[in-house]
Residue, then its C-alpha position, 0 to 999 in steps of 0.5 A: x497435464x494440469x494447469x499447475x504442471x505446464x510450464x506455461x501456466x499457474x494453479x494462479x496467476x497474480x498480477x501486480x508485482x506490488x506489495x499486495x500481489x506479492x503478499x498474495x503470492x506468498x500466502x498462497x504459496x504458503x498453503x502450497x499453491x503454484x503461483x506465478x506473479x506478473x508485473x509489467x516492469x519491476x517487482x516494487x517499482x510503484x507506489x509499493x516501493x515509494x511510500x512512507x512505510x507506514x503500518x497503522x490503519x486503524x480505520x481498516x477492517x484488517x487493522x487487528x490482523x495487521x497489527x498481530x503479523x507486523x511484528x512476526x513478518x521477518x520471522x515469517x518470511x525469513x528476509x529483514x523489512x525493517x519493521x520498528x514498533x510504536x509510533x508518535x503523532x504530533x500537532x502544532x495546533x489545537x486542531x490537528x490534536x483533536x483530528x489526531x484523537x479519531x486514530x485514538x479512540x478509533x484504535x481503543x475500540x479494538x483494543x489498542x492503547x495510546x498516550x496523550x502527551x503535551x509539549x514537554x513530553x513530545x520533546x523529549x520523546x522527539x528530540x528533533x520537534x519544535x517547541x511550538x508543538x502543542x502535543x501529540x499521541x503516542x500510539x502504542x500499535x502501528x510503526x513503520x517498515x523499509x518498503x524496498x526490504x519489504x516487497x523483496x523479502x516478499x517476493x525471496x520468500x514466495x520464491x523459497x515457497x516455489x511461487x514465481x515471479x515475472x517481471x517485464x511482462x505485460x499484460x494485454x488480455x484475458x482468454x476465457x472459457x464458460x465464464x471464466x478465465x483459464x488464460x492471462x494473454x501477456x507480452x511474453x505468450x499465454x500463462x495458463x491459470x485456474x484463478x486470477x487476482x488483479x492487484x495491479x494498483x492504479x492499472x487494476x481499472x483498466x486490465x478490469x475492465x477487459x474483463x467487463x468489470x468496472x473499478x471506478x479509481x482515479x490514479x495520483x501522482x505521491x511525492x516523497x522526500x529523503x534528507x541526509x542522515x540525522x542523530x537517530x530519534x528513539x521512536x523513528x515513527x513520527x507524523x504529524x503537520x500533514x506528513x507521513x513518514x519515518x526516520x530509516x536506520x540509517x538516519x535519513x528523514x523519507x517523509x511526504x504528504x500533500x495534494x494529490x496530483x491527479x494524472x492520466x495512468x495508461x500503459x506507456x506511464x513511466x516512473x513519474x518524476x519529482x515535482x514542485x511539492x517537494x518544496x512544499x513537503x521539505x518546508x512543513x518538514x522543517x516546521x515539525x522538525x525545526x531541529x533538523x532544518x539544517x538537512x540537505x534534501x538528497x533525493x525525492x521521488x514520486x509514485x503512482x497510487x490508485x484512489x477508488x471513490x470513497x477512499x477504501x480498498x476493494x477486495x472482492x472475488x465477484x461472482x460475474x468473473x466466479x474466479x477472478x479476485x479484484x484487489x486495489x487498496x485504494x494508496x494504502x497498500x503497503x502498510x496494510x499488504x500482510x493482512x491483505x495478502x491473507x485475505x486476499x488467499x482466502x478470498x481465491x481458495x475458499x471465496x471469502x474472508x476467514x478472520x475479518x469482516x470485509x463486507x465493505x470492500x466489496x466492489x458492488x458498493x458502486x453498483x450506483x455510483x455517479x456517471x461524473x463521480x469525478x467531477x463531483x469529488x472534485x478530482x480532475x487530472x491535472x498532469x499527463x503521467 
């Protein structure tokens, strides 16, 4: 019997039950892979499910295709996320206007347009801005989707596929065999697999790790607020004094954006709850939005996203470990999940990425990093998750 035919086991198996182990399992059940995807609690409940359902990382090497599969992805999957197109930036200081044109001219370079807009412009193009705002850009790329629409329309669609999901399993080793893993050891008894991708988010160090593998991350607390519901703005993307966020369908304002709160991620880390910075957020979102002050905050919530030391992903299949795959997006999974799930099923069925360049994500980059890079970085745990 195969490993793809043993009740036990996967042709792969993919931990992390996030957007980009979902995106991965999709994909690979789309090329007709038997796939089983492992998450130690509920698929979404993380950081995947708990951000501000931002689609606009111009700075990524995956940009271009994250930008042409947005737009397609309810179609593909057969399931709504919500995605709405374009997005606005506004600045209340000369400052932020010139720290929002690296996005600009970073998106020009690869072929994606933007307008500059002065304060007039922005008024009327964001009816709850302030008047103090100097100006902004319109972006038009990026936009924003529902995070909870998303991993579940993720998680339908490699279902349909004949991928699996198990949730409520952890995982608590690896068995090999000849240099490779042929065996994911969980709570729930062995699953049997030809290849394995670790895209557990800030747990992916860890379960590395086991594997003799270091992934220098450090994992942070991210807040996020919700008001009630407001007159819906033409553009719900709209960012700006700091913040990240949207305006859902509904009406709600889910914005955040601030310090990060740099904790201890071990296996009895529950969801984390809200803390102080939601006055702080709620505060910064009644100077961009002063028209909207009035809104009750009606909920917050906090998730948990992994930091690698400068900041950007890793997704890499290292040679030491010849069929394990390492992806951690470095707390910008979400927006970036379509691409990343493609180039993650690239990298386990033919070692390498076919449609971008993502040399630079590779995990030797930190082959001579710091012993104390932590320190150096300035990051320092500051509360027990």
């Amino acid at each position: 019997m195969s490993l793809s035919q043993s009740p036990r086991g996967a042709t792969v198996a993919v931990i992390g039950g996030g957007a980009t182990g979902l995106s991965a399992g999709w994909w690979l059940a789309r090329e007709g892979v038997d796939v089983v995807v492992l998450d130690r609690g509920i698929i979404g409940w993380g950081a995947s499910g708990r951000n501000g359902g931002g689609c606009s990382h111009h700075f990524s090497p995956l940009f271009v295709e994250e930008q042409r599969l947005w737009p397609q992805m309810d179609g593909l999957l057969g399931y709504p996320t919500e995605f709405q197109a374009k997005r606005i930036r506004i600045a209340y200081d000369e400052h932020q206007l010139e720290l929002y044109g690296r996005a600009v001219r970073n998106a020009a370079r690869q072929g994606f347009a933007s307008t500059l807009l002065d304060a007039r412009e922005v008024l009327e193009m964001v009816p709850l801005a302030g008047e103090d705002a100097v100006g902004g850009y319109f972006y038009d790329f990026g936009g924003h989707a529902n995070p909870h629409r998303t991993v579940q329309a993720y998680a339908w669609a490699m279902q349909d596929l004949g991928g699996r999901v198990m949730q409520h399993t952890s995982v608590r080793g690896f068995r090999r065999a000849g240099g490779r893993v042929i065996g994911v050891m969980t709570d729930q008894g062995e699953i049997e697999c030809d290849q394995v991708v670790i895209a557990a988010g800030p747990a992916t160090g860890r379960l590395a790790a086991m594997l003799d593998l270091d992934v220098p991350m450090v994992a942070a607390r991210a807040e996020m607020i919700v008001t009630e519901p407001l007159p819906l703005m033409p553009i719900g993307g709209v960012d700006g004094n700091g913040l990240y966020g949207r305006q859902t369908l509904r009406g709600n304002l889910a914005y955040g954006g601030g310090p990060h709160e740099w904790i201890e991620f071990g296996e009895a880390a529950g969801p984390p709850s809200s803390t102080p910075l939601m006055a702080n957020i709620a505060g910064r979102l009644a100077r961009m939005f002063p028209r909207a002050a009035h809104a009750r905050i009606i909920r917050s919530w906090a998730g948990i996203i992994e930091n690698t030391p400068d900041g950007r992903p890793i997704l890499d299949k290292p040679e030491a470990t010849g069929n394990v795959v390492i992806a951690t997006l470095s707390s910008i999974g979400f927006g970036l999940s379509p691409a990343s799930g493609r180039a993650i099923c690239d990298l386990v069925l033919r070692g390498a990425c076919g449609f971008a360049d993502i040399s630079s994500f590779s995990l030797s980059r930190f082959r001579r990093l710091e012993a104390d890079w932590q320190s150096l970085q300035g990051w320092r745990e500051t509360v027990t998750g």
